[in-house]
C-alpha positions as CSV (number, residue, x, y, z in Angstrom):
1,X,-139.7,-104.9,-53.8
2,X,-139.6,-105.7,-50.4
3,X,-137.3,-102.4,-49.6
4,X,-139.7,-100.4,-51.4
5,X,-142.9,-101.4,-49.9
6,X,-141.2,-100.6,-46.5
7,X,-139.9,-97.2,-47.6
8,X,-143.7,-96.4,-48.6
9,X,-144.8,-98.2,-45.0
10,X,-142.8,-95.8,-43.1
11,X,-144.0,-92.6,-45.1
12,X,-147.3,-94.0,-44.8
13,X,-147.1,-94.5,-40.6
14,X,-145.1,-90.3,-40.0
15,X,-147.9,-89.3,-42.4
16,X,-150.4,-91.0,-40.1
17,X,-149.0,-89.8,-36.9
18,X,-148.7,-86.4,-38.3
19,X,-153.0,-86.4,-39.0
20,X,-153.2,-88.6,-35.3
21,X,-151.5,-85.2,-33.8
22,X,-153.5,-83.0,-35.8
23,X,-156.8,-84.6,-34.5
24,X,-155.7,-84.2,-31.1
25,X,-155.2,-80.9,-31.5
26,X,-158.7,-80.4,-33.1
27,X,-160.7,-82.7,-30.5
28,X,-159.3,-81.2,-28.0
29,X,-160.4,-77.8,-28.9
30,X,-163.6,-79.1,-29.4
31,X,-163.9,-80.3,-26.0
32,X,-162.5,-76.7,-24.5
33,X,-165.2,-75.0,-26.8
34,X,-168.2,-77.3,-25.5
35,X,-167.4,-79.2,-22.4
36,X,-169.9,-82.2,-23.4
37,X,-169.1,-86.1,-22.9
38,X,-169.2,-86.5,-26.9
39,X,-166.4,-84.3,-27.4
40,X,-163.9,-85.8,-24.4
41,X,-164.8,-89.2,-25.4
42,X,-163.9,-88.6,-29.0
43,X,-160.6,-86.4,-27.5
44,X,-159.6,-89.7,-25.9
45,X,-159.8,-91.9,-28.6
46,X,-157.6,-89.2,-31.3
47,X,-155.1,-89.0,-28.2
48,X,-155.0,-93.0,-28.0
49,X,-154.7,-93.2,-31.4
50,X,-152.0,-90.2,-31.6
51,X,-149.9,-92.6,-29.0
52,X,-150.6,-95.9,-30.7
53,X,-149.2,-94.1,-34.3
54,X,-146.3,-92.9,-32.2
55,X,-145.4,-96.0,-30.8
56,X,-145.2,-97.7,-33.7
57,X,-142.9,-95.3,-35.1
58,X,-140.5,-95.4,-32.6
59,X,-140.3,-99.0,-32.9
60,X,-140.1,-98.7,-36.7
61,X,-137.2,-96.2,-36.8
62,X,-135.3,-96.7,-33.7
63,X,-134.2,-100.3,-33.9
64,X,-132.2,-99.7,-30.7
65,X,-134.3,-99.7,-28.2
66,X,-134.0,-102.4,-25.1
67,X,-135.9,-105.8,-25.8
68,X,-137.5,-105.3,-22.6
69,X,-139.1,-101.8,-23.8
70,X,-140.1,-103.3,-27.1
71,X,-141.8,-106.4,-25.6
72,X,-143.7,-103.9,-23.2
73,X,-144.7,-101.8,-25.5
74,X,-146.1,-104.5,-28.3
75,X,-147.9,-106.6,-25.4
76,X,-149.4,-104.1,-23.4
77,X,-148.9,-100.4,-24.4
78,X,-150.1,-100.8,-27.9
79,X,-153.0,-103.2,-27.2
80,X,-154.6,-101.4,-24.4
81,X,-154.3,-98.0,-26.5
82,X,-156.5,-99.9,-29.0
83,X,-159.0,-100.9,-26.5
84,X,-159.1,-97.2,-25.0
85,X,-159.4,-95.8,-28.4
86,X,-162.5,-98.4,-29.8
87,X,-164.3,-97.7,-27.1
88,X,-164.2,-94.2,-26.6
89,X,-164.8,-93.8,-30.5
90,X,-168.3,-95.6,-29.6
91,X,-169.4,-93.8,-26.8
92,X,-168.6,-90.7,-28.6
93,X,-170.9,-92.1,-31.5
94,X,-173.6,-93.9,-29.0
95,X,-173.5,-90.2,-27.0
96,X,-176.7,-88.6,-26.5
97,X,-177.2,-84.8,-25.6
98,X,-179.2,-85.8,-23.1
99,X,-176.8,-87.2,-21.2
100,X,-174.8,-83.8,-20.9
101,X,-176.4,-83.5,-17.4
102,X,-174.5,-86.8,-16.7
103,X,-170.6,-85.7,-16.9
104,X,-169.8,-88.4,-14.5
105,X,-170.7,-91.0,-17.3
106,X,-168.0,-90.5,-19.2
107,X,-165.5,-90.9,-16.6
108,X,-167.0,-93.8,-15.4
109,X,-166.7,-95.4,-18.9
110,X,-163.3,-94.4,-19.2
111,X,-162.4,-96.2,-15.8
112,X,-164.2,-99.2,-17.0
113,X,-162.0,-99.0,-20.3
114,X,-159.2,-98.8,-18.4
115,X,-159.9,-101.7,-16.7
116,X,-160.7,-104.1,-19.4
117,X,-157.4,-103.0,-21.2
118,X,-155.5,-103.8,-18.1
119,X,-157.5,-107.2,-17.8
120,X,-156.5,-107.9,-21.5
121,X,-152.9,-107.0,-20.9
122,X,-152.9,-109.3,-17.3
123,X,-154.0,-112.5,-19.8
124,X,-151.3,-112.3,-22.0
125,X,-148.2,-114.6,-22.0
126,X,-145.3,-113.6,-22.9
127,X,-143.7,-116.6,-25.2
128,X,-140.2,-117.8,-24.0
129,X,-137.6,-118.2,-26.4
130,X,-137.6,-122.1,-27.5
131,X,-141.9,-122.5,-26.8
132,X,-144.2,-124.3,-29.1
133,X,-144.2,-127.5,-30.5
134,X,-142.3,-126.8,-33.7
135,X,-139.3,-125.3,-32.1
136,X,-137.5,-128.8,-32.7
137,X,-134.2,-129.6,-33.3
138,X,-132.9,-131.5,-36.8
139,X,-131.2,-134.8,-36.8
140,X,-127.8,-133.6,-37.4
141,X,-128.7,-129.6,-37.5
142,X,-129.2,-126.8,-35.9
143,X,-131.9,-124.2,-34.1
144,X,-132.3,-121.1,-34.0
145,X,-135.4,-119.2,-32.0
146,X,-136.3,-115.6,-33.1
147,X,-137.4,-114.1,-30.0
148,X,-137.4,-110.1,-28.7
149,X,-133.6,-111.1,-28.1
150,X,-132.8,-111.8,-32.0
151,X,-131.6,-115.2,-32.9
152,X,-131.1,-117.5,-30.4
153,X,-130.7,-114.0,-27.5
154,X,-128.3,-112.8,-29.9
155,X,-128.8,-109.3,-28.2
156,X,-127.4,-111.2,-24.6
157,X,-124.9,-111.9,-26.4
158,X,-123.6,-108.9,-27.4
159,X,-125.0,-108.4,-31.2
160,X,-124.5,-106.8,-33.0
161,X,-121.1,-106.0,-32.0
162,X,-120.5,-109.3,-31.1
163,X,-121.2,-112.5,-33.4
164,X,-124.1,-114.3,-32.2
165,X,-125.3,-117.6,-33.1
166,X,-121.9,-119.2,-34.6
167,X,-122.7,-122.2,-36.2
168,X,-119.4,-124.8,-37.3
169,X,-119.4,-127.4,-39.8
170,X,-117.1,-128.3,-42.6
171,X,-116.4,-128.7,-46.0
172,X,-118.8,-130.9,-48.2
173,X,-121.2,-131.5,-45.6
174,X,-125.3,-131.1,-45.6
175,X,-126.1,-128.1,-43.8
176,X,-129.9,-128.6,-41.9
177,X,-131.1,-125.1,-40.1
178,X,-134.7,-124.7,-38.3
179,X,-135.2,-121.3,-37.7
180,X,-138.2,-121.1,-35.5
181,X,-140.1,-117.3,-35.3
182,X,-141.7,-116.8,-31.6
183,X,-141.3,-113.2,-32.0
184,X,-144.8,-111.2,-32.6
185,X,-143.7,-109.9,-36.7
186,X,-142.2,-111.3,-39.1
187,X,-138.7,-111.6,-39.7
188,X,-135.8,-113.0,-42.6
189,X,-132.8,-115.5,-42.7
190,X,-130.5,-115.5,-44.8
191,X,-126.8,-116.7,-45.2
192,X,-123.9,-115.0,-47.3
193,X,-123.2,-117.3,-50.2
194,X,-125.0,-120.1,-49.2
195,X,-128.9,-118.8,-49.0
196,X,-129.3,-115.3,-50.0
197,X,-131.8,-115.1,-52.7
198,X,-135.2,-115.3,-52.8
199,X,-135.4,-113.4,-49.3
200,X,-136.8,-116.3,-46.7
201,X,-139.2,-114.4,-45.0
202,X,-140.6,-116.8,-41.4
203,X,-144.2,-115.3,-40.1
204,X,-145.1,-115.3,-36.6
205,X,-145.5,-118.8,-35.1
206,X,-144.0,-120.8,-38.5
207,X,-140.6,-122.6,-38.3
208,X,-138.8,-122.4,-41.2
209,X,-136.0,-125.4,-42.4
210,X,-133.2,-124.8,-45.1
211,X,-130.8,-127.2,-46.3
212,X,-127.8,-126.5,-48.5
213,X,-124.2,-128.4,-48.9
214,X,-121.6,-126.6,-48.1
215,X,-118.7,-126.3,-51.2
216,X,-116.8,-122.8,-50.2
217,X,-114.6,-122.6,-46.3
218,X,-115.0,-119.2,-45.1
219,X,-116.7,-117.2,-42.7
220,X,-120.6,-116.2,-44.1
221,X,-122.7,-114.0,-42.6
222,X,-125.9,-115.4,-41.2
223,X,-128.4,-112.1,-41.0
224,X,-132.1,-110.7,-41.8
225,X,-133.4,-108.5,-44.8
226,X,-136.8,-108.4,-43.3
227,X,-137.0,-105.2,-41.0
228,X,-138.8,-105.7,-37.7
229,X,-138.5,-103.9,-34.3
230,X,-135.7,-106.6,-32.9
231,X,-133.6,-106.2,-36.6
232,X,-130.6,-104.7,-35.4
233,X,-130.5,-107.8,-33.3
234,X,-130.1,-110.1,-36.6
235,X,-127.6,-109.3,-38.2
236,X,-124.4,-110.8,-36.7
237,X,-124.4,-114.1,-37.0
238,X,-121.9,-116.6,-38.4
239,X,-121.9,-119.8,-40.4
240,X,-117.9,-120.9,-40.3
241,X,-116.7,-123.4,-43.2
242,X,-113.8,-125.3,-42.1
């Protein structure tokens, strides 16, 4: 279910990219055709919503893009887009045609949009993998922080080419895991064998524990079945039964 209700998510966000670029195209004609405040102001909020759509696409589809350039783009490009594009909807909606004489206006709303987007981007904090209160360690388990980096900076270390976290334990022991989401969607964890079905899906800002006893040695794969921008990033690690 959940595989299907991302495949119709994805259709759903080209087909509204697709209309955001098609919008564009019309405002901006618009605009050429009558050079009035109205028209520019509702050109501006089709193009900020034409590069919020695209954005998110990008970051849907192609999973292997830097952590740096996703975290950008989620904590300040996307956001400020949405502030550009709310307001310019309303002046285009509060404009009067007696301010046509006013051109200046506009532009002076657009700087002041500007502006408060930028202020709204300077107030955010970017959360560091390991923050919040919950992020704690079992008695006798293990952590692991989903942050822009995968599982505990899997991506630093070299996932997904590379195996990243490795947790050891052996044979006939209880297995405790806190898996604790500071990332900004919301992602799975799941091991091979051991915790594959139902699909544990951890929202932004929960921790979730599992416990299971280990009774097969073998290497099990330790990865996510919940797609997010960072899930090429979860997919390689390892739970070794000795």
């Amino acid at each position: 279910m959940l595989l299907v209700a991302a495949y119709f998510g994805d259709i759903a966000q080209v087909a509204l990219t697709i209309v955001a670029v098609f919008l564009v195209v019309v405002s901006i004609n618009a605009y050429r055709r009558r050079s009035e405040g109205r028209y520019f102001a509702l050109a501006l909020a089709f193009i900020s919503l034409c590069g919020i759509s695209t954005s998110t696409l990008v970051l849907e589809f192609y999973v292997g893009l830097g952590p740096d350039i996703v975290q950008t783009a989620e904590m300040y490009l996307i956001p400020s887009l949405e502030l550009v594009m709310v307001g310019s909807f309303l002046v285009s909606l509060l404009w009067s045609s007696r301010f046509k004489r006013f051109p200046r206006a506009i532009t002076l709303v657009v700087v002041l949009g500007i502006m408060v987007a930028a202020g709204y981007a300077s107030t955010i904090t970017i959360q560091q993998p390991g923050s919040g209160a919950t992020c704690a360690k079992p008695t006798d388990g293990f952590l692991i922080v989903v942050n822009s980096l995968g599982f505990n900076n899997s991506a630093a270390h070299g996932a997904p080419a590379q195996s990243w976290p490795i947790l050891s334990v052996p044979d006939n022991s209880d297995v405790v895991i806190a898996v604790c989401n500071t990332y900004q969607q919301p992602v799975g964890f799941q091991v091979a064998y051991y915790l594959q079905n139902p699909i544990e899906r951890i929202q932004p800002g929960q921790t979730l524990v599992v416990s299971f006893t280990t009774n097969q040695t073998g290497t099990f794969d330790i990865y996510c079945d919940v797609f997010s921008s960072i899930h090429l990033y979860l997919q390689s690690g390892e739970l070794m039964v000795t």
